[in-house]
PAFI-41349 format. One line per field, with one value per residue: residue in one letter; x, y, z of N, C-alpha, C, O in turn. Coordinates in steps of 0.1 Angstrom, whole numbers, m for minus. Atoms other than C-alpha are relative to their C-alpha. Example, Ala and Ser with C-alpha at 12.3 -4.5 7.8 and 13.67 -1.06 7.14 Angstrom:
<recs>
residuo <- c(A  S)
nx <- c(9  m9)
ny <- c(m12  m11)
nz <- c(0  0)
cax <- c(123  137)
cay <- c(m45  m11)
caz <- c(78  71)
cx <- c(9  m8)
cy <- c(12  11)
cz <- c(0  8)
ox <- c(19  m3)
oy <- c(12  22)
oz <- c(7  9)
</recs>
This chain:
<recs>
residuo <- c(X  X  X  X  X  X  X  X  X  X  X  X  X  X  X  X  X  X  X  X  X  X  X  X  X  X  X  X  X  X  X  X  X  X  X  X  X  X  X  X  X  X  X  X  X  X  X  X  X  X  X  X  X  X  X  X  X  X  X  X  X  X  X  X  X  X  X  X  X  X  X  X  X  X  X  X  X  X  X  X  X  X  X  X  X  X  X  X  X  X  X  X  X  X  X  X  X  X  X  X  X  X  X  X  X  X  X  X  X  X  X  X  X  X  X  X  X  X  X  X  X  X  X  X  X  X  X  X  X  X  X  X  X  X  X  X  X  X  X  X  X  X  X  X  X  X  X  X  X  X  X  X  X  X  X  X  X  X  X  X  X  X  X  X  X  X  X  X  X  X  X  X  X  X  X  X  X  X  X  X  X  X  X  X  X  X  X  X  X  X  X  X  X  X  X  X  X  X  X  X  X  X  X  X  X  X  X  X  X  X  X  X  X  X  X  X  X  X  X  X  X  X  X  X  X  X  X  X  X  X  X  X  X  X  X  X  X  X  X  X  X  X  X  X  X  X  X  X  X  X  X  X  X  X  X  X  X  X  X  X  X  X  X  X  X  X  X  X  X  X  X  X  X  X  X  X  X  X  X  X  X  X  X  X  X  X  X  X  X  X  X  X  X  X  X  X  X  X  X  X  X  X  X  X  X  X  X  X  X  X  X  X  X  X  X  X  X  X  X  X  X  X  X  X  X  X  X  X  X  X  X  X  X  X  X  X  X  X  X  X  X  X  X  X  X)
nx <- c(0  m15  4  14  m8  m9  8  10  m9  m5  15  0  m11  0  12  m8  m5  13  3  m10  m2  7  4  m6  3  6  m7  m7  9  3  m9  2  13  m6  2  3  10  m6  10  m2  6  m12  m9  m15  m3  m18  m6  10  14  m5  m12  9  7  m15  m6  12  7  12  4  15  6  15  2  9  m3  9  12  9  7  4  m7  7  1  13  m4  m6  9  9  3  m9  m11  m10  m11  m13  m10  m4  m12  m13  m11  m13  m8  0  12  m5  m3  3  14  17  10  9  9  12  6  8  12  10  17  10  1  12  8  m1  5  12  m4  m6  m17  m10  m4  0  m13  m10  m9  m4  m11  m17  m6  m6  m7  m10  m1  m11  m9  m14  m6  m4  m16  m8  2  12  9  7  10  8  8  9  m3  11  5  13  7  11  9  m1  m9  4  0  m19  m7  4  m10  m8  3  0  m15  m4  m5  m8  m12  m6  m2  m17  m3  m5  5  5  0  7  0  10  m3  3  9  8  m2  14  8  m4  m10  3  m3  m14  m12  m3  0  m11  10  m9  m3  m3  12  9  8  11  m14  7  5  m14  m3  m7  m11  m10  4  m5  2  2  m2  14  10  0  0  15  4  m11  9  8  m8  3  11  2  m4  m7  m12  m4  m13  m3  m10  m2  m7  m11  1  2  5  1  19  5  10  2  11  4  4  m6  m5  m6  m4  m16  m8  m13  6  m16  2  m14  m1  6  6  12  7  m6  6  5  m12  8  0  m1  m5  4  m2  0  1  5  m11  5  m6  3  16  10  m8  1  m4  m3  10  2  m5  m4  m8  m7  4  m6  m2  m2  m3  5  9  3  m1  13  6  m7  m2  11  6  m9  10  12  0  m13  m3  3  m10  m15  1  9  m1  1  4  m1  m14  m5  m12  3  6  m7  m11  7  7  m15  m8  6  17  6  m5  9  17  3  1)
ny <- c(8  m1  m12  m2  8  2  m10  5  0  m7  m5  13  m1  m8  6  1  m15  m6  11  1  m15  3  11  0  m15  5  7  m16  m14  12  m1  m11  1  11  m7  9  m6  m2  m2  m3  m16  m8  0  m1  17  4  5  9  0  m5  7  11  m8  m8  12  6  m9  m3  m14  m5  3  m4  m4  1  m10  3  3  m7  9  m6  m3  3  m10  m9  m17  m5  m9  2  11  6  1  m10  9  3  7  m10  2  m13  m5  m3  6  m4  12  5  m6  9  7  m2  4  m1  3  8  m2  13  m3  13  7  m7  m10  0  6  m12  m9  m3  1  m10  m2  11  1  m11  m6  7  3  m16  3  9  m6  m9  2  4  m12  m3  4  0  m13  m2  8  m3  10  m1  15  4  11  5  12  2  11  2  15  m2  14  0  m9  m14  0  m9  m14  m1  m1  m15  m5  2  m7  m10  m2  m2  m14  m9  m2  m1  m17  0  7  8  16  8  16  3  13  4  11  11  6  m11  2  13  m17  m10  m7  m14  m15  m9  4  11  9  10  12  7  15  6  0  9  9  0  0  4  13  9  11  m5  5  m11  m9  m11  0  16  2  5  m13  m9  11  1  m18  m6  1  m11  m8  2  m9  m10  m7  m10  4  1  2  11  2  11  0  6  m1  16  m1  5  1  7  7  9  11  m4  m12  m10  m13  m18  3  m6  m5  5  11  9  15  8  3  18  2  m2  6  15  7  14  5  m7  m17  m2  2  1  m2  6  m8  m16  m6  m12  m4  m14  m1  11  10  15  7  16  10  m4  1  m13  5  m7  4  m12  3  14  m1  12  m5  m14  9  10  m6  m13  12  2  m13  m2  7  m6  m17  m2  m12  m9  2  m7  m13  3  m10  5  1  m13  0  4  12  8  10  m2  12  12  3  m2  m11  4  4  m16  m4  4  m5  m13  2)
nz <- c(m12  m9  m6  m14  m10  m6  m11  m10  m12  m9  m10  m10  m9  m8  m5  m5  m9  m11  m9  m7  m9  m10  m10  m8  m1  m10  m6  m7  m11  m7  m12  m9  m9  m15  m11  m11  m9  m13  m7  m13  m1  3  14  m1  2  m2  10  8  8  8  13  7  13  8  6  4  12  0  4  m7  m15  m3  m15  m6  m5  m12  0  m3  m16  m13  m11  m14  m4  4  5  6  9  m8  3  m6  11  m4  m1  m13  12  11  5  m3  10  m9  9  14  11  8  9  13  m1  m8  m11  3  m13  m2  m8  m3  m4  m12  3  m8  10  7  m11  m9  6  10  15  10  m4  2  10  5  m14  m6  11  m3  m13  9  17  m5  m12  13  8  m8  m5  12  m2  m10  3  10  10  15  4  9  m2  m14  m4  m11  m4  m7  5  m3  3  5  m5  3  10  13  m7  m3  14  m2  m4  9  12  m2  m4  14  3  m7  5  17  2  m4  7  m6  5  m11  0  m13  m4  7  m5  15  m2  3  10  7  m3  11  1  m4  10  m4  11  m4  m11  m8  0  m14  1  m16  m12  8  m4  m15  m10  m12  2  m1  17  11  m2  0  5  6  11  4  16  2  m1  9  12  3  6  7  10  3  3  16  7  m13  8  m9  1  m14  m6  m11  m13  m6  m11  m4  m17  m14  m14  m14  m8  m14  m5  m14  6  16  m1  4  m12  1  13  m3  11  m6  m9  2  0  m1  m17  2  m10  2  14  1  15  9  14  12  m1  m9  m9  m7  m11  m13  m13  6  7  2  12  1  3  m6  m15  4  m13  4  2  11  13  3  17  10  14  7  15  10  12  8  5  10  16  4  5  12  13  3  5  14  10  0  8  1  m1  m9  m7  3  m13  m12  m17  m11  m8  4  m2  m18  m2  m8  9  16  m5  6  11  2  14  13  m1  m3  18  11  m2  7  15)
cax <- c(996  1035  1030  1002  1023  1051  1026  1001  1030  1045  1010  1011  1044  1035  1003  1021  1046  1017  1006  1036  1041  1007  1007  1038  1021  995  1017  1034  999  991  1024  1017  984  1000  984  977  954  965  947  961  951  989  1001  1041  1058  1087  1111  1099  1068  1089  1115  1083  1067  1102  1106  1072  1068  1037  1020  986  976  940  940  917  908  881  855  819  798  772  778  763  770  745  766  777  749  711  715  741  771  803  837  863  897  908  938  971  999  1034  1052  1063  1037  1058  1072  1055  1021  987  968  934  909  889  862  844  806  790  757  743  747  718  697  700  691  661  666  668  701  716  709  714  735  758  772  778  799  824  828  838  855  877  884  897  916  932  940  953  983  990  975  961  932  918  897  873  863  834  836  800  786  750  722  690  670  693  709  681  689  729  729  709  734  763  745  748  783  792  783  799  830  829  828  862  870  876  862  842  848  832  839  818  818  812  777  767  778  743  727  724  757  760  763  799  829  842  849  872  858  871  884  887  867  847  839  817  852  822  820  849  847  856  885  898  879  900  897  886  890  851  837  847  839  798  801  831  806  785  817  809  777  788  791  807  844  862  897  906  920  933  946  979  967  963  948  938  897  889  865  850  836  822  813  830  848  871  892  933  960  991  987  1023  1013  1046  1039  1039  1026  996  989  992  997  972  993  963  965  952  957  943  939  957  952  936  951  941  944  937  898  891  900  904  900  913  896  893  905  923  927  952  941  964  962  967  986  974  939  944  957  930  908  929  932  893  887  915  887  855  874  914  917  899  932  956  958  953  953  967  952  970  1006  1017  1050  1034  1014  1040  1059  1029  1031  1071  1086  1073  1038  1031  1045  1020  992  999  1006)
cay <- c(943  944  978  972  940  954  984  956  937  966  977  938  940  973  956  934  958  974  943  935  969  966  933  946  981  953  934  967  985  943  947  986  974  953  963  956  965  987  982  995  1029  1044  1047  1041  1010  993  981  951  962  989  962  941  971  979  943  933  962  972  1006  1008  1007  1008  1024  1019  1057  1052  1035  1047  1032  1041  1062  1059  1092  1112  1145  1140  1147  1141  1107  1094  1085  1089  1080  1064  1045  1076  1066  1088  1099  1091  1081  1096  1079  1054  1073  1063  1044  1053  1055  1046  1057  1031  1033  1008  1014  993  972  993  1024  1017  996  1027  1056  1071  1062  1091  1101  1068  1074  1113  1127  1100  1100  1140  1132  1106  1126  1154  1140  1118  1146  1164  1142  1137  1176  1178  1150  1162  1128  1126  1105  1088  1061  1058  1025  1017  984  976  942  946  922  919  935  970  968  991  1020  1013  1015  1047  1059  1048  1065  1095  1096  1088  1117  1138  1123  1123  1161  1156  1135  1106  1070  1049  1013  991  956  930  893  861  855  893  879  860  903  928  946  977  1016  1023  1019  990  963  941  907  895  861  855  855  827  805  804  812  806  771  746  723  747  737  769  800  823  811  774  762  743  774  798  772  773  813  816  804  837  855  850  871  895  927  950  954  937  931  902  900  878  866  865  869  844  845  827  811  807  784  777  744  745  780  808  833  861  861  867  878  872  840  826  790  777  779  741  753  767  752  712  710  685  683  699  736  732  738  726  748  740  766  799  824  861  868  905  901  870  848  810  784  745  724  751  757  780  770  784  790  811  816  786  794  758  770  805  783  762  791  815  780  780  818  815  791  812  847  844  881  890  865  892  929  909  926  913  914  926  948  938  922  902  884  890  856  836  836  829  855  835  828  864  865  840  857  890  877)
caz <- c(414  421  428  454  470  486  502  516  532  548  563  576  591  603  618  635  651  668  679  694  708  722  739  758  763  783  802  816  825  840  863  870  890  916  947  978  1009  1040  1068  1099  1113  1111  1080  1084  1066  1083  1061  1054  1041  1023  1002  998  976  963  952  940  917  936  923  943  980  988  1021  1046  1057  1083  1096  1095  1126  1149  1177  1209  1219  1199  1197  1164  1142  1150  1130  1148  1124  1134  1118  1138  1126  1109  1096  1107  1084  1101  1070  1036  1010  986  957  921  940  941  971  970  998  1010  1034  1053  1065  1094  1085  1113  1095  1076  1102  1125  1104  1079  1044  1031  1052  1045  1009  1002  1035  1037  1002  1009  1042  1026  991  1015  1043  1016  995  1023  1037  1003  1006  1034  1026  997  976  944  942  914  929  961  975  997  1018  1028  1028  1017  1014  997  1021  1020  986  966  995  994  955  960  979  956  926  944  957  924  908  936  930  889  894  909  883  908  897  925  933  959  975  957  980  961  975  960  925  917  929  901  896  917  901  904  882  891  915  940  941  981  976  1017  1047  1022  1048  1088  1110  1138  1128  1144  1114  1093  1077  1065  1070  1053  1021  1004  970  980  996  967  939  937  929  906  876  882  869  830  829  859  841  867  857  888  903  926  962  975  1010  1029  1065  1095  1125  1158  1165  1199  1211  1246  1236  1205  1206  1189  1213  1197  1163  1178  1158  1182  1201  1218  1209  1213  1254  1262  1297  1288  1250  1239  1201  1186  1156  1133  1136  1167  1202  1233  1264  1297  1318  1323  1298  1292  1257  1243  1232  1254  1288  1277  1303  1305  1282  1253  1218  1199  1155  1136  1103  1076  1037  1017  985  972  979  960  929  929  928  903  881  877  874  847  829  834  820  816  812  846  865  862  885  914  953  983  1013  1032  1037  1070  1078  1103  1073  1040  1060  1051  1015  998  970  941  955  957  918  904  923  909  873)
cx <- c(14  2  m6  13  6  m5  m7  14  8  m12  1  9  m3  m11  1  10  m8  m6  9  0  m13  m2  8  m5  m9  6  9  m11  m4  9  m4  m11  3  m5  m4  m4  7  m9  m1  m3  11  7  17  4  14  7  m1  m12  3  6  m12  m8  6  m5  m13  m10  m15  m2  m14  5  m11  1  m8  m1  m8  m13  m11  m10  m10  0  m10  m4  m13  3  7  m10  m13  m4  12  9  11  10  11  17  8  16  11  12  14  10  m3  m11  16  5  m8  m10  m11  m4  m13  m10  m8  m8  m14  m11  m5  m10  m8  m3  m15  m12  m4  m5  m13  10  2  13  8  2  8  10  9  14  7  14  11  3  10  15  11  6  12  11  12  9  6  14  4  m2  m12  m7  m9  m15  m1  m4  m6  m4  m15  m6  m16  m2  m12  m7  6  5  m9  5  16  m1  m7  12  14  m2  6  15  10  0  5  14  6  m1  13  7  5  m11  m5  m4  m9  9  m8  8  m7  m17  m8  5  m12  m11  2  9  m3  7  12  13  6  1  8  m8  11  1  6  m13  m11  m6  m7  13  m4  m1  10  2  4  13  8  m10  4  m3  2  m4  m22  m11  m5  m5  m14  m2  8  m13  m6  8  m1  m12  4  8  5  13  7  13  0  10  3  11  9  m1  0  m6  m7  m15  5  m11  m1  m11  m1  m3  8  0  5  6  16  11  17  m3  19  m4  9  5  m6  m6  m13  m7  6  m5  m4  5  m15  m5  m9  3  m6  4  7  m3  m7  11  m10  5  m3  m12  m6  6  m5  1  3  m12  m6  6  0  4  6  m5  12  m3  6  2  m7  m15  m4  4  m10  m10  4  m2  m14  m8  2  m12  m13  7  20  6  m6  17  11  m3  m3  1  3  m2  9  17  2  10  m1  m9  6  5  m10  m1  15  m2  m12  m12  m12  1  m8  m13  m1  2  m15)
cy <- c(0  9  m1  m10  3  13  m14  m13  6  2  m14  1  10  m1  m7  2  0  m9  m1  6  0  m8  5  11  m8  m8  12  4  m17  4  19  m2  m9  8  m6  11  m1  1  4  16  9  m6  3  m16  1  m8  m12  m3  10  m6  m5  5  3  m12  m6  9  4  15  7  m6  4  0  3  17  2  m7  4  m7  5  6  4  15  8  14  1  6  m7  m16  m12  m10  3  m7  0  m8  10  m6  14  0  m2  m3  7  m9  m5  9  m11  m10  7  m4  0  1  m11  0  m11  3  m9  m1  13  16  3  m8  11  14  m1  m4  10  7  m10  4  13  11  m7  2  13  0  m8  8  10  m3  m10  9  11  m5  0  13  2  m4  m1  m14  4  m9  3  m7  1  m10  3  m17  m2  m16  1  m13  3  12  18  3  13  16  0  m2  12  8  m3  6  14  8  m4  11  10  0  2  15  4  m5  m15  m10  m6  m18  m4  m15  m6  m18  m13  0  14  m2  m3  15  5  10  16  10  4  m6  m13  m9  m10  m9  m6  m15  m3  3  m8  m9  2  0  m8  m14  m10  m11  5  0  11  11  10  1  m16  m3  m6  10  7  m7  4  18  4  0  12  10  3  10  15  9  14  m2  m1  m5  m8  3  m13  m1  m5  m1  m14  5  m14  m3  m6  m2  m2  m12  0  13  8  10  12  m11  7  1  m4  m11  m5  m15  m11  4  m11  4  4  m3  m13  5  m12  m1  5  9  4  1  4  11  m1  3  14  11  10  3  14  5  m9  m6  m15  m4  m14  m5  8  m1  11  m10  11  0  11  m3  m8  4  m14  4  13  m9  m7  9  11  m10  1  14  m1  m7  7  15  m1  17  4  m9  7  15  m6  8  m14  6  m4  7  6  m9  m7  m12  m3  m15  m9  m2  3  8  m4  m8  12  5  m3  2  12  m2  m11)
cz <- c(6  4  16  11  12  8  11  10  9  10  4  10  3  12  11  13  12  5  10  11  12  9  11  11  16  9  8  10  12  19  10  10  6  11  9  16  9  6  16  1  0  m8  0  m2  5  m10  m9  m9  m10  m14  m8  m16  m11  m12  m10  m13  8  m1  4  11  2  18  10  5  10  m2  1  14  6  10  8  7  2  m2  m15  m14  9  m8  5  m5  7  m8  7  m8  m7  0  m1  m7  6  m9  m16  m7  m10  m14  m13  9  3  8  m5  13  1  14  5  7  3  m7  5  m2  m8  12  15  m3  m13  m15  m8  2  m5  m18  m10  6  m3  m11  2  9  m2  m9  10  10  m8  m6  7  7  m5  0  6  2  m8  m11  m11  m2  m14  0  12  2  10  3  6  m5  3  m3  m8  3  m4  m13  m9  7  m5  m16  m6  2  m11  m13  4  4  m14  m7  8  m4  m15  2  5  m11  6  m5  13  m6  13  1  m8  10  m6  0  m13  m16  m6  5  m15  5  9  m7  5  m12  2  13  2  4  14  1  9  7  m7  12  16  9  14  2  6  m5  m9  m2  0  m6  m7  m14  m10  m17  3  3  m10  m16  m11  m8  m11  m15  m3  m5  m16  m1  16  m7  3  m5  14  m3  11  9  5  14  5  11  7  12  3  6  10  4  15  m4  m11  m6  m2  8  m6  m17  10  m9  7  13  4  m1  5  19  3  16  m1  m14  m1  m17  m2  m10  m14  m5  11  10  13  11  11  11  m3  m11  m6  m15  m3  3  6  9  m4  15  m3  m9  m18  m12  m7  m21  m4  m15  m8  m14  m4  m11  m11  m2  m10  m11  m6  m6  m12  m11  m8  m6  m15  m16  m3  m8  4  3  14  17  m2  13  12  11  4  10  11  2  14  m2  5  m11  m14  6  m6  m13  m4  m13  m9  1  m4  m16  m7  5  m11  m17  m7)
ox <- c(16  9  m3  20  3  2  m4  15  12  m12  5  5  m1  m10  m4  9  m7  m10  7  m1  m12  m8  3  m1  m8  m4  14  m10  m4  5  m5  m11  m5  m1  m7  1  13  m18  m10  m5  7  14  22  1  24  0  m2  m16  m5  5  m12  m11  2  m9  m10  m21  m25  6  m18  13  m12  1  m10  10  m3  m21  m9  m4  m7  1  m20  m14  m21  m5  15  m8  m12  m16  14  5  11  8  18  18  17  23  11  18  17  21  m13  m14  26  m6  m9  m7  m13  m4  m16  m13  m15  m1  m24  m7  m8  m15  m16  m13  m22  m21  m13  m11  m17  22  9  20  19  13  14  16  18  26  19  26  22  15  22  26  22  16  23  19  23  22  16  23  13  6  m22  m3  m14  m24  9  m12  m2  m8  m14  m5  m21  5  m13  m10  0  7  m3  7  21  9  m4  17  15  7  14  19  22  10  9  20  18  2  19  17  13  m22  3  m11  m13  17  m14  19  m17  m22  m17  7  m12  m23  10  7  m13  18  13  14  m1  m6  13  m18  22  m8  16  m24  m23  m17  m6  15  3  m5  15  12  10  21  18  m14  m5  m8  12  m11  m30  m22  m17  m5  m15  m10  4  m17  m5  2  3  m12  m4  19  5  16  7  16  m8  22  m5  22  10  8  2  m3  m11  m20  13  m19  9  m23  9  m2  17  m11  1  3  16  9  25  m10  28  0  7  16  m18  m12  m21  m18  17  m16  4  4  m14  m13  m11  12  m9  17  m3  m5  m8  23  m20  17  m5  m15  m19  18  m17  7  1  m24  m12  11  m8  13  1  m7  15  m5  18  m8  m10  m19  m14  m6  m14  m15  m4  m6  m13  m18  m6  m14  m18  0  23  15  m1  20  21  m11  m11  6  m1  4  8  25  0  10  7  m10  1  5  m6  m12  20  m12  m23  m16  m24  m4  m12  m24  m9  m2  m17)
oy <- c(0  8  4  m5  m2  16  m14  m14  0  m1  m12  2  8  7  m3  m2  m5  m6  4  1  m1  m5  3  11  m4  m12  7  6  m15  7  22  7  m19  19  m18  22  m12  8  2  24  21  m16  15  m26  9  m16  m13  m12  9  m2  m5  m1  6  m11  m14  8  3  23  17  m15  17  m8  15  20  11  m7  11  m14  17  m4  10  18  11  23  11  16  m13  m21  m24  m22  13  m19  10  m7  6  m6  24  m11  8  m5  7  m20  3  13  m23  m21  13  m16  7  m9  m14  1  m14  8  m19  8  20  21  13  0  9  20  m11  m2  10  10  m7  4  12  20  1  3  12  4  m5  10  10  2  m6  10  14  2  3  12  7  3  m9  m14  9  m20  13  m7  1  m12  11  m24  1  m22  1  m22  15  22  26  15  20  26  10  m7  17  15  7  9  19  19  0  18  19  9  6  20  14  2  m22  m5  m3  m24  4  m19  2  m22  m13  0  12  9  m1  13  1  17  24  9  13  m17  m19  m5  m16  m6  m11  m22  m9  8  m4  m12  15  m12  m15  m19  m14  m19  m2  4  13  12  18  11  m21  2  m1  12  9  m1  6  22  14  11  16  21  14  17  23  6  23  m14  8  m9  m5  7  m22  6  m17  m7  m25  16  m23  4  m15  7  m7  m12  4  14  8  16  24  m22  18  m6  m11  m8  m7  m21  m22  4  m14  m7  m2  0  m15  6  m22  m13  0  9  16  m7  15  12  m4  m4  21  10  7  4  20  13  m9  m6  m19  2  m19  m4  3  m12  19  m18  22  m10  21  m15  m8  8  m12  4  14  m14  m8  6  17  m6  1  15  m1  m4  4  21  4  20  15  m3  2  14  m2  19  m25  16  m16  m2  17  m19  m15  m24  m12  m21  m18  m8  13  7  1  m16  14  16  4  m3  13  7  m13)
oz <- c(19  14  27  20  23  18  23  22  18  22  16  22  15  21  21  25  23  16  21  22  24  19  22  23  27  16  18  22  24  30  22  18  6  12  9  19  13  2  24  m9  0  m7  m2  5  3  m17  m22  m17  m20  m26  m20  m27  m22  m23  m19  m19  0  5  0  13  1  27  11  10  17  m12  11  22  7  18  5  12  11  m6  m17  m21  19  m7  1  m3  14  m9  12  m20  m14  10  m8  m6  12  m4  m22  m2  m12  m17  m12  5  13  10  m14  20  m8  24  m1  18  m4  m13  m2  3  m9  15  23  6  m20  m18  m18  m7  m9  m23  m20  0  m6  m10  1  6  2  m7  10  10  m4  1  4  12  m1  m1  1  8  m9  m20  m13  m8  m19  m8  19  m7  18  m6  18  m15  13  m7  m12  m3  m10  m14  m17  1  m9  m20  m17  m7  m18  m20  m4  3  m16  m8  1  m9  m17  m9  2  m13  m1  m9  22  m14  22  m8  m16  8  m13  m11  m21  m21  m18  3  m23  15  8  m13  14  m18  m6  22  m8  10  13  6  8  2  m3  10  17  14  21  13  m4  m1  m17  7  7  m17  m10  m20  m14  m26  m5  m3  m13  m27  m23  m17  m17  m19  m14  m5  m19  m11  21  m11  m5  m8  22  m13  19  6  5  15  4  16  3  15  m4  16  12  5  22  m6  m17  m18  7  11  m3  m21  14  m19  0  23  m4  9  10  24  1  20  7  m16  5  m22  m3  m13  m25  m14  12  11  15  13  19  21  m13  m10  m12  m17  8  11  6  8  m4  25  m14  m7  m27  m13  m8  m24  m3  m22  m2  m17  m1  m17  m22  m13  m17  m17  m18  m17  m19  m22  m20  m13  m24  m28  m14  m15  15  11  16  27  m5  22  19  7  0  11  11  2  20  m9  2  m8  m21  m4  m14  m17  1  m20  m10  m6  m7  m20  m16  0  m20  m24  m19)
</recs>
């Protein structure tokens, strides 16, 4: 036995060790998956959105690469598809981050064409037209996303299609993700490697009671529960953006992004993130008249806590890799240094 002893304590302490070594090994690959969603159609970061990557250790960008849509035309095929949005190159890519295509597909995509294109053509036309893109600029992709917000009714055709664009891409050796939105938690898991669970746009923007459409600790609450048996492996986003509802009346007008609020001749702040009308006023997507209404709404760090606090209880290990939503300097202001630290940890 004194023999054996001072073996089976070393194998402990070497046990140990490797524990050690491992946890840190996890806490490395944790910080290497800092990422965060681009979503403008020319790809070139100004500095700000440069240090932000620098500084924040981020090592992914899920990059919007175009949108798919309907097209009115009719010259582009005989099912009328086109993509638009293409996303343009004007800027070295980040040193040391993955890009990740992502590609966003109109409802009407499917509502517009035969089922059998939607489910057997379409996947054909992204694998490729991805693929090449990636060629072309010289990126290495690993992972494709597809942004589609299905429902019931289309979900057996659009996980058709997802089967099938799957194997296209595992012959690349590329991995396929999708979107996944709280409501499609309580659906059977869709066929793809994993998934980004959108923890914004949770609540009715249309609604002018709403307190905060972007994202609500009461909205997001009812669905987190379905996270314990949901057997997709997923990644959380979460949002820094803001924008601008306008109402004529009660009635939902446009969604604005740059509003000068801070003109006391044509806006009266009500002191509650809203602001009354005074006068006619042309905005980009809409013409306000006296008497209307414009809410501010922006990401709420206290709401993301609230909800990260309660995920952390339903599955501790899935509050970690988080995404933000999105990198723009125009929205990095809304969320300080060390808000953006205890999202991504």
């Amino acid at each position: 036995m004194k023999k054996i002893m001072p073996i089976v304590v070393l194998a402990n302490i070497c046990l140990c060790m490797a524990s050690l070594f491992c946890t840190g090994c996890k806490k490395d690959q944790v910080l290497s998956e800092r990422s965060m969603y681009f979503w403008k159609s020319i790809f070139k970061l100004d500095q700000e959105e440069k240090s932000f990557v620098k500084k924040h250790n981020v090592k992914k960008i899920y990059a919007k690469f175009f949108d798919v849509v309907e097209s009115n035309s009719g010259e582009v095929d005989d099912y009328k598809l086109s993509p638009i949005a293409t996303l343009k190159f004007e800027d070295e890519l980040p040193k040391d981050v993955q890009i990740v295509p992502v590609v966003f597909i109109s409802e009407n995509c499917w509502e517009s064409n035969s089922r059998y294109y939607f489910k057997y053509e379409l996947p054909k036309l992204l694998s490729y037209r991805v693929l090449q893109m990636c060629e072309t600029h010289d990126i290495p992709v690993k992972e494709v996303q597809i942004d589609f917000d299905w429902t019931e009714t289309n979900r057996e055709d659009y996980y058709e299609m997802l089967e099938e664009l799957r194997k296209l891409l595992a012959e690349k050796n590329v991995a396929l993700s999708v979107t996944v939105r709280l409501h499609q938690l309580r659906m059977e898991e869709p066929p793809c490697d994993s998934g980004v669970l959108m923890l914004y746009n949770t609540g009715n923007f249309r609604d002018i009671n709403c307190k905060n459409s972007i994202l609500s600790y009461e909205d997001a609450s009812p669905y987190i529960k379905n996270l314990s048996s949901y057997k997709l492996p997923l990644r959380l986003a979460f949002p820094n953006f803001s924008w601008y509802l306008c109402f004529k009346g009660n009635e939902f007008a446009a969604i604005s992004y740059n509003v000068d609020t801070g003109d006391k001749k044509s806006f009266k702040d009500k002191g509650d993130g809203s602001f009354s009308v005074l006068k006619e006023t042309y905005l980009k997507n809409c013409s306000l008249t006296e008497g209307d209404t414009i809410h501010y709404v922006k990401a709420d760090f206290e709401e993301i806590s609230k909800v990260l606090e309660e995920i952390k209880q339903v599955d501790k290990d899935l509050a970690g890799n988080n995404i933000i939503f999105d990198l723009n300097s125009r929205n990095l202001k809304n969320l300080g240094g060390s808000e953006y630290e205890k999202i991504f940890n």
